[in-house]
LONU-106748 format. One record per atom (N, C-alpha, C): x, y, z; residue in three letters. Coordinates in steps of 0.001 Angstrom, whole numbers, padded with zeros to 6 digits, always signed. Layout:
XYZala
...
***
This chain:
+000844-001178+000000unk
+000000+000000+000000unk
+000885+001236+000000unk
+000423+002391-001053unk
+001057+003388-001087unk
+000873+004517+000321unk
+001409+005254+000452unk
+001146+006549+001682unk
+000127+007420+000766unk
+000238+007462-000407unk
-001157+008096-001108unk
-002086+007472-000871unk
-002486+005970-001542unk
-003615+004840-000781unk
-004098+005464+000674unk
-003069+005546+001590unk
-003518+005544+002920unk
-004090+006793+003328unk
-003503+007959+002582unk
-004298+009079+002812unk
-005741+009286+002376unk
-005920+008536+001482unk
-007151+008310+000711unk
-008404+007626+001169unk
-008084+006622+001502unk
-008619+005631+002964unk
-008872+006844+003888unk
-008133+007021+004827unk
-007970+008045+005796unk
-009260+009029+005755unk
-008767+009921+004390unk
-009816+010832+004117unk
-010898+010271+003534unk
-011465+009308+003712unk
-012790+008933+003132unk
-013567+008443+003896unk
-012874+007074+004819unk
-013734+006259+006037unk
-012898+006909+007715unk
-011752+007805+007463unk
-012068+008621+008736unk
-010168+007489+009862unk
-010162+007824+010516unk
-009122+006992+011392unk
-009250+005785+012471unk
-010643+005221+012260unk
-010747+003930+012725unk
-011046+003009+011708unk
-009671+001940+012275unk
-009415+001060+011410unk
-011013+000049+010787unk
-011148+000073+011848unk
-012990-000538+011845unk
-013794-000411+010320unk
-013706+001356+009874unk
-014080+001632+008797unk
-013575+001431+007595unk
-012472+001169+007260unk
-011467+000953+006436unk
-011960-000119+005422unk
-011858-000401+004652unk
-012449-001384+003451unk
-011658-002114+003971unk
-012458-003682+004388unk
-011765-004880+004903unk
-010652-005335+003702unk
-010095-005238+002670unk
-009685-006259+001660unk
-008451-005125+001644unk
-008386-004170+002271unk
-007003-002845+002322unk
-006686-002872+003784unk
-007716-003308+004664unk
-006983-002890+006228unk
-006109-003498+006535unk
-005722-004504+005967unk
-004416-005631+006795unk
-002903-004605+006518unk
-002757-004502+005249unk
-001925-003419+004445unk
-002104-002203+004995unk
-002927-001634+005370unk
-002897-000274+005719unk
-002074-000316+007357unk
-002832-001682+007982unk
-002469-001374+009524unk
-000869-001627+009233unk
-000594-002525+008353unk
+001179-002695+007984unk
+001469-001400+008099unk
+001212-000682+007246unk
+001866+000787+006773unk
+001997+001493+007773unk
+000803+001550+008917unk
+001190+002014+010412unk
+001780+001653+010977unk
+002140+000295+011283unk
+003054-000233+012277unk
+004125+000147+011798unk
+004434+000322+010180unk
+005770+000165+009947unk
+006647+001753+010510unk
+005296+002874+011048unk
+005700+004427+011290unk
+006586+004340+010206unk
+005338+004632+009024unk
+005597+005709+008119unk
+004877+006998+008101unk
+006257+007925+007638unk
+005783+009354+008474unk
+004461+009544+007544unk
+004426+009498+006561unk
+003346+010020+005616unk
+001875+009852+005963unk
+002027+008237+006424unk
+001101+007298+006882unk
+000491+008425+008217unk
+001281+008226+009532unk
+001123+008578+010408unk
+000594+009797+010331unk
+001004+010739+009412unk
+000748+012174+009205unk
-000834+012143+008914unk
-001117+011237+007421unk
-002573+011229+007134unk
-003638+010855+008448unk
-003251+009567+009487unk
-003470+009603+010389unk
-004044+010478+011524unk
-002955+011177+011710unk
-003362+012294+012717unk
-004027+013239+012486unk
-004255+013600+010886unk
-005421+014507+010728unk
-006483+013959+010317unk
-006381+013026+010187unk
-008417+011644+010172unk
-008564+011955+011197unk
-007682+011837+012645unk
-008136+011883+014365unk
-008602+012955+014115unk
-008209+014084+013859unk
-008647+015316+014367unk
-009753+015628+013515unk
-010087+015298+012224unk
-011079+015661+011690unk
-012396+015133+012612unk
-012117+013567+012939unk
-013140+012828+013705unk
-013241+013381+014672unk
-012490+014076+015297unk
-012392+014625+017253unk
-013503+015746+016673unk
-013641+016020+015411unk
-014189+017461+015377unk
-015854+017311+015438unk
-015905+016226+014115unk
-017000+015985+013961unk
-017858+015322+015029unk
-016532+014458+016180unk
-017489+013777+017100unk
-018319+014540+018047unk
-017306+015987+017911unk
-017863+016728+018616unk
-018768+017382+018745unk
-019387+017279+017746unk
-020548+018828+017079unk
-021742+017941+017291unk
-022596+018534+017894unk
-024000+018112+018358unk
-025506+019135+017964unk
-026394+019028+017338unk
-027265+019803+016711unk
-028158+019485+017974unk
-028484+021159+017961unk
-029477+021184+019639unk
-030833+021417+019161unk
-031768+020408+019311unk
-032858+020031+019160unk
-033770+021304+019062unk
-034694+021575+018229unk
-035533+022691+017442unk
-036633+022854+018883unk
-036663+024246+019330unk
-037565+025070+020067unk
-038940+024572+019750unk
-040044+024674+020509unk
-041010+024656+020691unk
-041722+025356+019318unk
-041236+027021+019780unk
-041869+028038+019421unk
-040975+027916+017808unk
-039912+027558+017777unk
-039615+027119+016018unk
-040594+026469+015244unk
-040646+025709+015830unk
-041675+024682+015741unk
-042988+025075+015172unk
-043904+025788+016010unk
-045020+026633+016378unk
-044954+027642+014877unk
-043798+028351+014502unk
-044008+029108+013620unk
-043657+028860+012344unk
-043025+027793+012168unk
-042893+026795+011078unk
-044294+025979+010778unk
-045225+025634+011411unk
-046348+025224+011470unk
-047333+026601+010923unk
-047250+027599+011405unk
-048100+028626+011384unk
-047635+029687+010245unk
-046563+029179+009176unk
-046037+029969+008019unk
-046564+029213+007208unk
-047050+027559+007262unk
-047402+027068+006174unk
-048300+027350+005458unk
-048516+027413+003923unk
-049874+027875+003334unk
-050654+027245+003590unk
-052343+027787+003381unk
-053270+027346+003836unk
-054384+027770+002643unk
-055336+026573+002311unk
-056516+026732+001423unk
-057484+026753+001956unk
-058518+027231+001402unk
-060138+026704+002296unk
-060315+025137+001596unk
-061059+024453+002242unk
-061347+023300+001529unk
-062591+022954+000699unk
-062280+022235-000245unk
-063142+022360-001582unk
-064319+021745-001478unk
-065770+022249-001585unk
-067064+021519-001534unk
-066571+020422-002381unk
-067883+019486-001623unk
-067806+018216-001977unk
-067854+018085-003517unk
-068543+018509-003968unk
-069363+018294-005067unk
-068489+019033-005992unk
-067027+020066-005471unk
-066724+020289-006809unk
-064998+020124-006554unk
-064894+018577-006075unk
-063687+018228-006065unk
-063860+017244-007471unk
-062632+017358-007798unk
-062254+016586-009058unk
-062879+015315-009223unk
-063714+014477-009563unk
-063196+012924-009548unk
-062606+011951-010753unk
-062311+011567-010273unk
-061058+010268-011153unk
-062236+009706-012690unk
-063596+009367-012309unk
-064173+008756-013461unk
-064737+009287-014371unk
-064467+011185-013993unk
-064698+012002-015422unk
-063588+011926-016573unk
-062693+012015-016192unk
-061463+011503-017052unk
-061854+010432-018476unk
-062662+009139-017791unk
-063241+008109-018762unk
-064605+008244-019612unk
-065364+008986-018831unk
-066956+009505-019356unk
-066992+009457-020892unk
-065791+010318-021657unk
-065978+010634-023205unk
-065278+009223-024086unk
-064840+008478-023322unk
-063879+007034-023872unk
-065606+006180-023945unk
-066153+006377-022537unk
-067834+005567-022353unk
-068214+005955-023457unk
-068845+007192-023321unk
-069498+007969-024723unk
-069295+007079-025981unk
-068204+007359-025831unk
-068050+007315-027883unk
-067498+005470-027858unk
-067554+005158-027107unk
-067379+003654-027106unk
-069043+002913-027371unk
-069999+003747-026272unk
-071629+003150-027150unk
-071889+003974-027978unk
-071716+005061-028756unk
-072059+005363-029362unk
-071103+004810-030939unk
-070335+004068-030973unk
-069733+003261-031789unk
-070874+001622-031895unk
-071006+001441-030973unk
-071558+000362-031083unk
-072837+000687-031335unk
-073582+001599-031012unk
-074894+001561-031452unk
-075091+001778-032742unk
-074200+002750-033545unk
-073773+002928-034847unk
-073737+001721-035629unk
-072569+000708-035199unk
-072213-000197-035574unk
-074295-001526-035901unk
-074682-001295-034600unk
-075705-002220-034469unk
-076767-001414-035487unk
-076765-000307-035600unk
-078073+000275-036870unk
-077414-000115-038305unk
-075882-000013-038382unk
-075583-000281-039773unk
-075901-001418-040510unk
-075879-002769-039544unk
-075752-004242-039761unk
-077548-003583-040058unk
-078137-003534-038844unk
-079469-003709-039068unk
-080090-003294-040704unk
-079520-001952-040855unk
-080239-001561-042360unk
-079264-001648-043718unk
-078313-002543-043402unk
-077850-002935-044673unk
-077858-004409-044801unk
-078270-005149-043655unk
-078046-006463-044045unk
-079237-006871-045097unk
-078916-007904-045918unk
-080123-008012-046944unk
-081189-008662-046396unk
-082333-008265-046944unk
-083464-008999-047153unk
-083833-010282-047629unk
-084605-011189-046688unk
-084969-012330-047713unk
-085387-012163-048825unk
-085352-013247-050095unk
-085933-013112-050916unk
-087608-013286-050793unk
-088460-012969-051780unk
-090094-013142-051358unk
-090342-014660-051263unk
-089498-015732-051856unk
-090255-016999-051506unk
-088978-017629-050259unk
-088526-016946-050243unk
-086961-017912-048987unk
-087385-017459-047159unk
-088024-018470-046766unk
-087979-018007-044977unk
-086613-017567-044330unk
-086936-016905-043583unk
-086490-016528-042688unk
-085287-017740-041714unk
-084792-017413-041454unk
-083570-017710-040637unk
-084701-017934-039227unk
-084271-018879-037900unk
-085004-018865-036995unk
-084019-017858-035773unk
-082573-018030-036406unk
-081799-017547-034733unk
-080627-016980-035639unk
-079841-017168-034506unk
-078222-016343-034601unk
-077835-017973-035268unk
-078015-019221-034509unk
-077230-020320-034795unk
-077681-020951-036086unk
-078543-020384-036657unk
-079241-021269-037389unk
-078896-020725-038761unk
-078219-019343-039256unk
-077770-018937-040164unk
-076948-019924-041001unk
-076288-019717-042344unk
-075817-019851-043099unk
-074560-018971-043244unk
-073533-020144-043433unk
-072458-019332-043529unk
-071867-019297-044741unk
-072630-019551-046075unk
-072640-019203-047242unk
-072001-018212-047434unk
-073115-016746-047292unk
-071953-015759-047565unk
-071165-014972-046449unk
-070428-015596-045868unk
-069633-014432-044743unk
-067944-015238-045938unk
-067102-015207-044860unk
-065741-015502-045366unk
-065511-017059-044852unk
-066640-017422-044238unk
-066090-018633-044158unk
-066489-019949-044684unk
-067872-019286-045130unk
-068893-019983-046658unk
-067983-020834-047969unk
-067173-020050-048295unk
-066493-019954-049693unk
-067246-019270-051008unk
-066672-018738-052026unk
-067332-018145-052752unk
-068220-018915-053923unk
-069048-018164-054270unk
-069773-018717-055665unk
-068755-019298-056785unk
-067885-018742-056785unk
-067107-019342-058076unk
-065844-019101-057769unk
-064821-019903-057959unk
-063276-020006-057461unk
-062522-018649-058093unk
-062041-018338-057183unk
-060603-016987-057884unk
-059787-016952-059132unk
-059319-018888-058658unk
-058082-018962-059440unk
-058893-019262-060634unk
-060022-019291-061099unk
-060328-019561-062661unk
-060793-018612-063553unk
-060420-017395-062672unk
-060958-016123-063707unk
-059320-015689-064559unk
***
């Protein structure tokens, strides 16, 4: 380990060995034992940085801090019921035009689908149709022979 390494260490996790990245402390504590000045030097100002910081204590916030930090905050009136936002107007016009697609959809089928002919009955149901002409009937006359 270099005396740069150790200052680096030093200044980062502080002068107990404790903090020191386990996989560098064996090497580092070498570098101390061995009193190297550099070492020792970075050392003694980690202590003192730590003596400093151990020292400094933040003295707990006043009552009346308190009190007027509370009493600076903004303040609204609160909003009648009835004209707070709600979440399922957002969807209302997606509803809308979602039945009004389908009802569209259900008048189109209704007045374009064809008419029986005058001597052909009627169909009894949904199941009872003919699937003649949809796409899955097949056509009157093959593709490939035109």
């Amino acid at each position: 380990m270099t005396p740069e390494r150790f200052r680096r260490i030093t200044e980062a996790y502080g002068a107990s060995p404790e903090r020191w990245p386990a996989h560098e402390r064996d090497a580092a504590l070498a570098l101390v034992n061995a009193q190297d000045a550099d070492a020792l030097a970075a050392l003694a100002d980690a202590r003192a940085l730590d003596g400093l910081l151990d020292a400094h204590a933040v003295a707990a916030p006043s009552p009346d801090l308190a009190r007027r930090i509370v009493d600076s905050a903004p303040t609204r009136p609160a909003r009648a019921f009835w004209r707070r936002p709600r979440i399922w107007f957002s969807g209302v016009g997606f509803v809308g035009a979602g039945a009004a697609g389908v009802a569209a959809g259900a008048l189109l089928v209704s007045l374009l689908a064809p008419a029986p002919a005058p001597g052909e009955i009627a169909h009894g149901g949904w199941f009872e149709q003919s699937y003649s002409g949809t796409a899955f009937g097949g056509a009157p006359s093959d593709w490939s022979d035109q």
